[in-house]
KEMARPA-877736 format. One record per atom (N, C-alpha, C): residue in one letter; x, y, z; residue number from 1. Coordinates in pm, 1 decimal, decimal comma. Layout:
<recs>
type|east|north|up|seq
A|X|Y|Z|NUM .
...
</recs>
This chain:
<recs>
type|east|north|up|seq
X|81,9|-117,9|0,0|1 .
X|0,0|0,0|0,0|1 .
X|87,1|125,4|0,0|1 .
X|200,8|126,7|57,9|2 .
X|287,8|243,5|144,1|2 .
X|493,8|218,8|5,2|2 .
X|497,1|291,5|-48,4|3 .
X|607,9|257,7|-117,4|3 .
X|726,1|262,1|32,1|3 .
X|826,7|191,7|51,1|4 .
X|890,5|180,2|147,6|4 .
X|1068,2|320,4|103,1|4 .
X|1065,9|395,4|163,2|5 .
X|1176,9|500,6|108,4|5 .
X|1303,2|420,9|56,6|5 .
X|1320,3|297,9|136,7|6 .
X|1456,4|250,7|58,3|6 .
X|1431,8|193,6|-121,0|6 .
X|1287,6|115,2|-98,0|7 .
X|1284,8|138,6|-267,9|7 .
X|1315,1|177,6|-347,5|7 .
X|1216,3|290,6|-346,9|8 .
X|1224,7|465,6|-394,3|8 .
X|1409,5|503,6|-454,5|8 .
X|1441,6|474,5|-356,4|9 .
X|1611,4|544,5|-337,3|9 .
X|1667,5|437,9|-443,9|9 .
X|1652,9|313,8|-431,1|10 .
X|1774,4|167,4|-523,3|10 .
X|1678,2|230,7|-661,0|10 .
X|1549,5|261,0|-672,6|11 .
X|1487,6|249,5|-793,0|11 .
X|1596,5|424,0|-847,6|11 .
X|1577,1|534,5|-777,9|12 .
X|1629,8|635,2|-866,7|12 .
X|1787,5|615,5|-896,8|12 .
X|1855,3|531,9|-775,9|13 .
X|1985,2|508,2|-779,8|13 .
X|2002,8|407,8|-932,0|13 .
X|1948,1|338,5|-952,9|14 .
X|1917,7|245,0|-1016,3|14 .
X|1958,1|290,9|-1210,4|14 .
X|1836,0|415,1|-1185,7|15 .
X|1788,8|548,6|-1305,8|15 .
X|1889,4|615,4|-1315,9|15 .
X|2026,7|678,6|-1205,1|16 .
X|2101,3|740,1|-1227,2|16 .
X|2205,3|677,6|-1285,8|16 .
X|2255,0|588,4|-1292,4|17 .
X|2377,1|507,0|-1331,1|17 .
X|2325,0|472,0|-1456,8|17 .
X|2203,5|467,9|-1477,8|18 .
X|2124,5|393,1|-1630,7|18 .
X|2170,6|544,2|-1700,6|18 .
X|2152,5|643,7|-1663,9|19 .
X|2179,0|763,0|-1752,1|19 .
X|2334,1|808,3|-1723,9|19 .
X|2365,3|811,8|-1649,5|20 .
X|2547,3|832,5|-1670,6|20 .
X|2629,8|728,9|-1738,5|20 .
X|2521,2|590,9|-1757,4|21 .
X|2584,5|524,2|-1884,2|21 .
X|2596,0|547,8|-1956,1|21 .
X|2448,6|604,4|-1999,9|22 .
X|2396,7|637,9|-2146,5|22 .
X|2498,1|760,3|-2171,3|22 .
X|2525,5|860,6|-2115,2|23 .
X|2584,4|964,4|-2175,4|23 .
X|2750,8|946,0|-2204,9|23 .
X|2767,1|851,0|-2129,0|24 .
X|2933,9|807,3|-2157,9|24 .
X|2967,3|716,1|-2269,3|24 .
X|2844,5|637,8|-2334,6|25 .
X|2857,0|579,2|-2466,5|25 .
X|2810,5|712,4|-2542,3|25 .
X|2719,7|804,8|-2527,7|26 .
X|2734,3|898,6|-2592,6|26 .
X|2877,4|1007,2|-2601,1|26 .
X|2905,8|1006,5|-2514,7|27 .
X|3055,0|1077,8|-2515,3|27 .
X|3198,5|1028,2|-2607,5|27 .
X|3155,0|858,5|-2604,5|28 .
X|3279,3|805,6|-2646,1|28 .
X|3219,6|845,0|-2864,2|28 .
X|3082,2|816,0|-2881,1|29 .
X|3024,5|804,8|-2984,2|29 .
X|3116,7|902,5|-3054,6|29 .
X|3073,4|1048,8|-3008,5|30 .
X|3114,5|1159,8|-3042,7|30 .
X|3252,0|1178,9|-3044,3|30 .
X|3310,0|1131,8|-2983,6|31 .
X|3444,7|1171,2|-2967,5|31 .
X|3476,4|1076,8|-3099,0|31 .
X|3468,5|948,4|-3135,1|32 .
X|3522,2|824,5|-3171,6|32 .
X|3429,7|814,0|-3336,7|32 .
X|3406,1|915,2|-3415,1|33 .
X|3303,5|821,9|-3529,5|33 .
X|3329,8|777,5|-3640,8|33 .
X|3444,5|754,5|-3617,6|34 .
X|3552,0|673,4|-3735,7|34 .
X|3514,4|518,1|-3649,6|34 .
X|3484,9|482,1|-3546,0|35 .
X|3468,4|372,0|-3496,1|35 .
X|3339,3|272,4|-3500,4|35 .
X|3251,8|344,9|-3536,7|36 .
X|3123,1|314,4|-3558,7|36 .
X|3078,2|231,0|-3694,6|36 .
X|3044,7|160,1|-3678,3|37 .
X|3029,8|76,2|-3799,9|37 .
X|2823,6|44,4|-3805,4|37 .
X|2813,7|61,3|-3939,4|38 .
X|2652,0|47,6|-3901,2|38 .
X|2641,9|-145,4|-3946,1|38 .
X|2526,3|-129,4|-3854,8|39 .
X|2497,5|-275,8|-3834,0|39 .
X|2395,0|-323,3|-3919,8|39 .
X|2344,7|-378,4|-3956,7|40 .
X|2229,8|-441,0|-4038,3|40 .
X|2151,0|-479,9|-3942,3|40 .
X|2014,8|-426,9|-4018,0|41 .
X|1881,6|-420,5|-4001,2|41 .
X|1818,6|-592,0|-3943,0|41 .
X|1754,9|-558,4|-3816,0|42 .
X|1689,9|-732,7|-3818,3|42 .
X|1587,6|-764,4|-3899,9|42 .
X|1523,0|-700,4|-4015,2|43 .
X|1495,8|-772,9|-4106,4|43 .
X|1568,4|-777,1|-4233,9|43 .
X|1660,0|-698,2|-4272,3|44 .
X|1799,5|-787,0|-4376,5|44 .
X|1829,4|-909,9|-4276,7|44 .
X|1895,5|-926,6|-4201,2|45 .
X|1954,1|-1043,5|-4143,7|45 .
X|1823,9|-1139,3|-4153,9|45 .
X|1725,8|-1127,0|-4119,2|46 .
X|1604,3|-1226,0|-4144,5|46 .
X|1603,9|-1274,0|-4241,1|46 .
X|1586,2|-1184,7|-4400,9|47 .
X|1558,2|-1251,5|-4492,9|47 .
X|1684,4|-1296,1|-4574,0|47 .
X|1776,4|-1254,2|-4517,9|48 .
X|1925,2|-1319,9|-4577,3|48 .
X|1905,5|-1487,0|-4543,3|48 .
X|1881,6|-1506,5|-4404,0|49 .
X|1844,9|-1615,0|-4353,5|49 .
X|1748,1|-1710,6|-4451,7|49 .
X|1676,3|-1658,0|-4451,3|50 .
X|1537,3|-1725,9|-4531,7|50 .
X|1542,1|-1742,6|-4669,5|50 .
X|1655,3|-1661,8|-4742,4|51 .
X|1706,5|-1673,6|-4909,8|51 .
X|1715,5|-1808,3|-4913,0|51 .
X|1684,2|-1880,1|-5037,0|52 .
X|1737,8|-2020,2|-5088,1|52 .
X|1884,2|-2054,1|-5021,0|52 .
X|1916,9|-2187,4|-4991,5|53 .
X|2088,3|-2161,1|-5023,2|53 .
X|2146,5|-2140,8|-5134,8|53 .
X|2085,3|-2183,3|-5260,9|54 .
X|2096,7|-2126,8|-5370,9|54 .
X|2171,3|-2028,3|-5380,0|54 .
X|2099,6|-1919,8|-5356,8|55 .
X|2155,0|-1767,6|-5347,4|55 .
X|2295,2|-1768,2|-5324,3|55 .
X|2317,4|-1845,1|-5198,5|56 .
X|2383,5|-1810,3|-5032,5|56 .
X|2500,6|-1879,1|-5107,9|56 .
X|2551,0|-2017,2|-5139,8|57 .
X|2662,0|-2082,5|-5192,3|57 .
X|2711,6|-2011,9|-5283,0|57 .
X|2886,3|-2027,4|-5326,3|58 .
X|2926,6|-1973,9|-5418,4|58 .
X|2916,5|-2063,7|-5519,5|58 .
X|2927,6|-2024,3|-5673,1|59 .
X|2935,0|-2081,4|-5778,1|59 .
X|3032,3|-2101,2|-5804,0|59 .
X|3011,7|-2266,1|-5881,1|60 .
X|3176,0|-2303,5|-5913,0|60 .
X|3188,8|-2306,3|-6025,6|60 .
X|3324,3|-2256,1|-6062,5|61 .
X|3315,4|-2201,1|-6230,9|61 .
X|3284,0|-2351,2|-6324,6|61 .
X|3249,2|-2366,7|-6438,0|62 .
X|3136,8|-2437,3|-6539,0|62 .
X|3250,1|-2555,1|-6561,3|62 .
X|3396,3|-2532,5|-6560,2|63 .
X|3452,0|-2626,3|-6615,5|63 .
X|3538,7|-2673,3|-6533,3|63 .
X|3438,4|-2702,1|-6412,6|64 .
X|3575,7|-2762,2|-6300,3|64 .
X|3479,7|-2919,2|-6271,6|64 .
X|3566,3|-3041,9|-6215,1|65 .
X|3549,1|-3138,5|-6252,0|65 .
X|3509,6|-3221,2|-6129,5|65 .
X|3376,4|-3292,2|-6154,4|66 .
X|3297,2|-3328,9|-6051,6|66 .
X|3387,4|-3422,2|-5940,4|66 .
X|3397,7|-3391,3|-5790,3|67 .
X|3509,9|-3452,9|-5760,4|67 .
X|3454,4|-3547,9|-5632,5|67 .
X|3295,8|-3554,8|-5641,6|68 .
X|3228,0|-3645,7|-5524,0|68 .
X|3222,1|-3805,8|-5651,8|68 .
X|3209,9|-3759,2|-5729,9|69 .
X|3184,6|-3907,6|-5785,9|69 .
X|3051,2|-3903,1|-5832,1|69 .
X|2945,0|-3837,0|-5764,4|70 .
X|2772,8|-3837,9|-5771,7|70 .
X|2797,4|-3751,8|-5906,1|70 .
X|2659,5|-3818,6|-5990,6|71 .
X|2602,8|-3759,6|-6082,4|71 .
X|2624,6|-3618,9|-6074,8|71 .
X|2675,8|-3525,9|-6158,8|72 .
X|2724,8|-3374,5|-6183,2|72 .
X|2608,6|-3304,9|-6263,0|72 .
X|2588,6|-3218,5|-6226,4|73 .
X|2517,2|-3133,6|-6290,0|73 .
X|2568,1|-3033,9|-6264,8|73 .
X|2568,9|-2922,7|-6370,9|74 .
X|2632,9|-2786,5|-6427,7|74 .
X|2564,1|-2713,0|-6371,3|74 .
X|2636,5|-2585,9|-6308,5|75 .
X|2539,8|-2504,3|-6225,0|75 .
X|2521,5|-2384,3|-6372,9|75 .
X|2392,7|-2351,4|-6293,4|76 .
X|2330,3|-2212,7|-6390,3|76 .
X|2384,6|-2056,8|-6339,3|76 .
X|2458,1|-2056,2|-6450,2|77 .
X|2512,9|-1883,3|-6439,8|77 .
X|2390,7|-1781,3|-6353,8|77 .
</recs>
């Protein structure tokens, strides 16, 4: 019913360190933006995921020589 004062206190103590974080990755940001690299989007990474492997494997050039033994088939340019 009654919030107890030590709560109160760990909860803002809690809020203050959450924001003197925040401004010290902001500090380094600014100082540093040759360091920053942008990241890809979680839906590129999703649908990269979800592409055929098709896509995803490299192609092996047309005249190189089947070396499992299994039936060969020629990949499509």
């Amino acid at each position: 019913m009654y919030e107890h004062p030590y709560l109160t206190y760990q909860v803002s103590a809690v809020e203050i360190e959450r924001i003197a974080q925040a401004a010290e990755r902001r500090r380094i940001v600014a100082e540093n933006p040759s360091r920053i690299v942008a990241r890809e989007g979680l839906l590129t990474r999703m649908l990269r995921r979800a592409a055929p492997a098709k896509q995803n494997r490299p192609v092996a050039p047309a005249e190189a020589p089947c070396v499992t033994g299994a039936r060969c088939v020629p990949l499509e340019a």
